[in-house]
N, C-alpha and C positions, 0 to 999 in steps of 0.2 A: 750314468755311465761309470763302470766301474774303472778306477784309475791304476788300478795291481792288485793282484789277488792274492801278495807276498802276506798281510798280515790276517785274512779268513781264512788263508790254508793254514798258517799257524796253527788258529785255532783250532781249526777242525782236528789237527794233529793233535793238539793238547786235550780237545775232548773225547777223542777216542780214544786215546791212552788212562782216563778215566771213567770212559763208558763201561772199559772192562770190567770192574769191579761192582757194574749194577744189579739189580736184582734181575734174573732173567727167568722166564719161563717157555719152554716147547709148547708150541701149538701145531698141534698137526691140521690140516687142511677141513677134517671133522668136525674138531674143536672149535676152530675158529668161524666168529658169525661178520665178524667185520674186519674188512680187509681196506688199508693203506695203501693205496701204491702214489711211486713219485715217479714223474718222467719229464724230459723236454718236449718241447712243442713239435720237436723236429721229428719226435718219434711217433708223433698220433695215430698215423695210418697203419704202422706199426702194431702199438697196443690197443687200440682199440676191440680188435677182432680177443683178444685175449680177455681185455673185459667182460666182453659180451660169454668168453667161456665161465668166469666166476660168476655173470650174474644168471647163468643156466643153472650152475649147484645151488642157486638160493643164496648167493653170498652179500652181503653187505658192501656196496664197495663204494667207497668213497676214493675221490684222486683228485693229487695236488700236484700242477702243472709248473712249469718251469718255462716261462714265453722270453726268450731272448730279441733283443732289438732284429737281429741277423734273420729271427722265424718270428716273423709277429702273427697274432692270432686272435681272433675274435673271442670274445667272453662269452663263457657257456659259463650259465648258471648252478649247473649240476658239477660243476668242476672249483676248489678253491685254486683261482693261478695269480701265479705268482710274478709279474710283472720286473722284467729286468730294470725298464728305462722309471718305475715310478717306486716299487715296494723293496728294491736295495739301493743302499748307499752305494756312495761313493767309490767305499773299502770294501765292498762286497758283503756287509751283514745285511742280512733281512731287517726293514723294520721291526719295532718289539709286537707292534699291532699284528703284525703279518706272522712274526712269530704265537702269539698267543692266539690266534685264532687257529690256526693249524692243528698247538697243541692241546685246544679244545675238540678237536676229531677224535672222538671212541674209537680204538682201532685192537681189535685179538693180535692182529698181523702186521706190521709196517714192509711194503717190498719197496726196496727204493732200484730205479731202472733207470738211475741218473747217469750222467757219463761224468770221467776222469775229473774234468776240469771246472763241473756243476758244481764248489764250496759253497754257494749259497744255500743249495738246498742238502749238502752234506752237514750244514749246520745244524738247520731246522729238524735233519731226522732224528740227529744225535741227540736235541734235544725233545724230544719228541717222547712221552711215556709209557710209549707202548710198550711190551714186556717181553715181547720178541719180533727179532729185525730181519727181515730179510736182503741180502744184493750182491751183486756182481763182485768179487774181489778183482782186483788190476793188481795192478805198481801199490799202489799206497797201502799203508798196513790195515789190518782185517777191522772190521769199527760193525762188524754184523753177528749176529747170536748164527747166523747158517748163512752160510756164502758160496756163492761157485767161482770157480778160479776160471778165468774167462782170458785169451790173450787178445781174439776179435772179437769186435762189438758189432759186427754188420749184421749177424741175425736174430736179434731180438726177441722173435716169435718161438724160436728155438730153444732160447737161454729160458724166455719166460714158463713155457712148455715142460724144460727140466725142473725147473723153481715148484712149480704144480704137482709133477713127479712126485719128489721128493717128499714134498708136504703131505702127498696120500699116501703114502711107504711108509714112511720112518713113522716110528710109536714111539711113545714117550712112557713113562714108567707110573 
């Protein structure tokens, strides 16, 4: 049970204001062979139909779930999830286990399709080595190499869709 989330939002603050500075690289939707994505449990009905669009281009896709007490969910093996009530603390960090297995995922592309108040898995992305990030911008300041400025969250299918978009468009130099 998380008891406040005053000091993993810290964080995450502190390490996006660092992440800036990392080595980034464009992957356009071509390029990239393995794809990241992060989401809550609440959203699976949701992403899933979107999966099933990247695993048509042939894509790689690995995904790491977000299962809060509030949406519990059964453990799919093809999925690394992430467990509110067992694999975060108290303070809201992921275990360092939950963290290093994650950031053993080969990933071209990280899309994180977390919501606002997910710092747990804002953590894991940040630290996360992929070389280009993809997600939603809100409120909080920008912590992705390509972001959509988003004010609702209710259609998902839509934002992911744009995300797609974008990634077969834009060329890289």
């Amino acid at each position: 049970m998380i008891l406040n989330n005053y000091f993993i939002k810290r964080n995450v603050e502190k390490q996006a204001t660092v992440a800036v500075g990392r080595k980034h690289c464009f992957r356009s939707l071509k390029e990239a062979h393995n794809i990241l994505i992060f989401f809550e449990a609440k959203d699976e009905d949701k992403i899933e139909p979107c999966l099933e669009t990247l695993r048509m281009l042939k894509k790689n896709v690995q995904v790491c779930l977000y299962v809060s007490r509030k949406n519990p969910l059964e453990a799919n093996d093809s999925y690394q999830m992430i467990y509110e009530n067992k694999d975060i603390n108290r303070w809201g960090f992921p275990l360092a286990e939950i963290s290093r297995q994650v950031n053993d995922i080969k990933a071209d592309v990280l899309i994180d399709l977390t919501g606002d108040g997910c710092y747990s898995m804002k953590y894991i992305m940040l630290q996360h080595p992929s070389c280009f990030k993809v997600g939603l911008k809100r409120k909080e300041q920008d912590m992705y190499d390509f972001s959509l400025s988003v004010t609702d969250r209710d259609d998902l299918m839509y934002l992911f869709g744009q995300i797609i978009f974008y990634l077969q468009t834009i060329r890289s130099k």
